[in-house]
C-alpha positions, 0 to 999 in steps of 0.5 A: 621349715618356718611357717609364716607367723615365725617369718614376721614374728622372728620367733619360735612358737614351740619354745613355750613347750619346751622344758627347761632341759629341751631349752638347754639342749637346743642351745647346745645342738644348734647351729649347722652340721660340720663340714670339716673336721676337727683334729684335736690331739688328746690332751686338747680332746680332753680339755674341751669336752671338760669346757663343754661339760662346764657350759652345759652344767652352767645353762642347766643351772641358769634353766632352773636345774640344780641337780648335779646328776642330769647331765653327764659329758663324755669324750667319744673315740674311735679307731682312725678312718685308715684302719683297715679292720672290717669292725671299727671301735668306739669308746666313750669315756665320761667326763669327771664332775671334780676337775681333780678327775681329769688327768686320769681321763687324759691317762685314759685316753692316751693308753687307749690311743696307743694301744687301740690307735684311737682318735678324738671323734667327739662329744657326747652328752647325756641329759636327764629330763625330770619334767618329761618324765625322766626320759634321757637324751643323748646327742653327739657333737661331732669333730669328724665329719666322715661316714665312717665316723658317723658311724662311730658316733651313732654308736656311741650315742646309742652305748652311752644312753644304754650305759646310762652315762656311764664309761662304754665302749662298742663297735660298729661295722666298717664297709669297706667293700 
């Protein structure tokens, strides 16, 4: 909720506590929750979350954060909302730094497709603050909108930061019933 000196003022009085991080994460979960989904087959999944990697590494750098291991961008998946397994499952695969790297991602990303059936749920983004005290951020931009795949994403979020951006997977529990 806006408070009245923000209303005439058209400005955020917390901004000058952020850090430089906090800004750029708060350009890149702004906006308002998705409503429809975003069916991208795999080889576009893979080449947006590198585009999504590229602008966030780009306002990291135009905050003042040059270090290349604060953010890391993964591609999340999950098994389609038509599987019928009581447990769904999540996968995150971590975007490369080098562009080199991507069409091994994409293999990746395609095997599991056909061995697991999985589908492009989103994006996940690691972020490592250093001027509040190292703590990590995770957040997930959607590109499905389902409860189930909330699920999966809240899932994933939480695998990634534990894995501490690295390649995971996890489960989640579909209910069905």
């Amino acid at each position: 909720m806006m408070t009245a000196q923000e209303a005439t003022t058209g400005k955020n009085l917390m901004a000058g506590t952020w850090t430089k991080a906090a800004t750029v994460r708060r350009k890149f979960k702004a906006g308002p929750p998705r409503r429809k989904d975003l069916e991208y087959d795999m080889e576009r999944a893979v080449i947006e979350c590198r585009i999504l990697f590229t602008q966030i590494r780009k306002e990291m750098i135009q905050a003042g954060i040059f270090t290349s291991e604060d953010s890391r961008v993964a591609l999340v998946l999950m098994t389609p909302d038509t599987d019928t397994a009581e447990v769904g499952r999540v996968h995150v695969l971590p975007v490369p730094r080098k562009l080199e790297g991507i069409p091994e991602l994409g293999a990746k990303a395609v095997r599991l497709e056909k061995s697991e059936k999985v589908v492009p749920a989103g994006v996940a983004f690691w972020q490592k603050d250093r001027e509040a005290d190292n703590s990590v951020e995770v957040w997930i931009q959607p590109w499905l909108t389902s409860s189930r795949a909330a699920r999966a994403l809240d899932a994933a979020r939480k695998a990634f930061k534990d894995s501490d951006g690295k390649e995971t997977h996890s489960t989640f529990e579909e209910i069905t019933k």
